[in-house]
N, C-alpha and C positions, 0 to 999 in steps of 0.2 A: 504494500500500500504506500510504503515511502516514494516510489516512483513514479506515480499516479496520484496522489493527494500531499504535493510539495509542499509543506510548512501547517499542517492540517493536523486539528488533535482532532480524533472519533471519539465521543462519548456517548455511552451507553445508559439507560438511567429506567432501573425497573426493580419493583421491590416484590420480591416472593418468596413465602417460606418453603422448606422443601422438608418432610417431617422424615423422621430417619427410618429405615425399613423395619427395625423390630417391633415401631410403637404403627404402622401403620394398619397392620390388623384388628389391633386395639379396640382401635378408633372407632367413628361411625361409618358408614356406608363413602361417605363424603370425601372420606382422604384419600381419594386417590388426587384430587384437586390437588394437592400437595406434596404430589409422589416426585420424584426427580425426569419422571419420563413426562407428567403431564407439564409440569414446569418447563422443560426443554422444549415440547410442541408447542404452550404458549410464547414464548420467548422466540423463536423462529416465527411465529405467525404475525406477533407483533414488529419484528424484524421487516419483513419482504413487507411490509402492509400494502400497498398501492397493490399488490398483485395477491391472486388468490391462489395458494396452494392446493394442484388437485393433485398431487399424487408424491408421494416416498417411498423410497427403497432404501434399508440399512443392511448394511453389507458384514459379514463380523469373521475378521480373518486369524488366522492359528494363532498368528503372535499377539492377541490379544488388542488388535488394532480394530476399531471401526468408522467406518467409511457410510455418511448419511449424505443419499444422491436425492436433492429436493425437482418437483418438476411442479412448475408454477407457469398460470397462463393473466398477462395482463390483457386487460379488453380495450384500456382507453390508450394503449402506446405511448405511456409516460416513462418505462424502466425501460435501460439499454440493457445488455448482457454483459458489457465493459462494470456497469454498476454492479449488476449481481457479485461480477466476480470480484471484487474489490469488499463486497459484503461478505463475503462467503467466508472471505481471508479475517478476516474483521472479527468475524463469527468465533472462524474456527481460532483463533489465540485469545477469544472468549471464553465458550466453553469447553475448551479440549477437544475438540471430535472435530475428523475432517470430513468437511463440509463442501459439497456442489449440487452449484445453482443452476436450475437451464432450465430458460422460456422456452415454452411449446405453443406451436402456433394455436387458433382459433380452427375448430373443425369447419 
């Protein structure tokens, strides 16, 4: 992103708890709202917002690596692919998980 966004800080600003896996059984029905998986899908959806995410593929490789391939379609042609991918980067040294972005056309 240093190369593409020359003198440019990215900040990020979203507040959510994420309750830890032993107590989410616990709990009521509801915690999943707070599980680290729901928290990650909202945080990506809140992320790409201008565009609607119709489809995910997570990929989970031997070395314990996972690779989340997002396919998002915008209707009004406001997002380039140049941005996704400068997002993606943005993302991925956010959350840890490597992340790609790619518009699919309108059927």
């Amino acid at each position: 992103m240093k190369h593409v966004f020359h003198n440019t800080y990215v900040g990020f600003c979203a507040l959510r708890t994420i309750i830890p896996r032993k107590y989410q059984k616990i709990r009521a029905k509801r915690s999943y709202k707070r599980s680290y998986s729901n928290v990650l899908e909202e945080n990506l959806k809140d992320l790409v917002f201008p565009t609607n995410i119709i489809g995910k593929r997570v990929y989970h490789f031997s070395n314990d690596t996972v690779k989340v391939h997002l396919y998002v379609q915008d209707n009004k042609n406001t997002t380039s692919q140049k941005k996704l991918n400068c997002l993606s980067k943005a993302i991925s040294g956010y959350l840890k998980i490597n992340l790609m972005v790619e518009i699919v056309s309108s059927p």
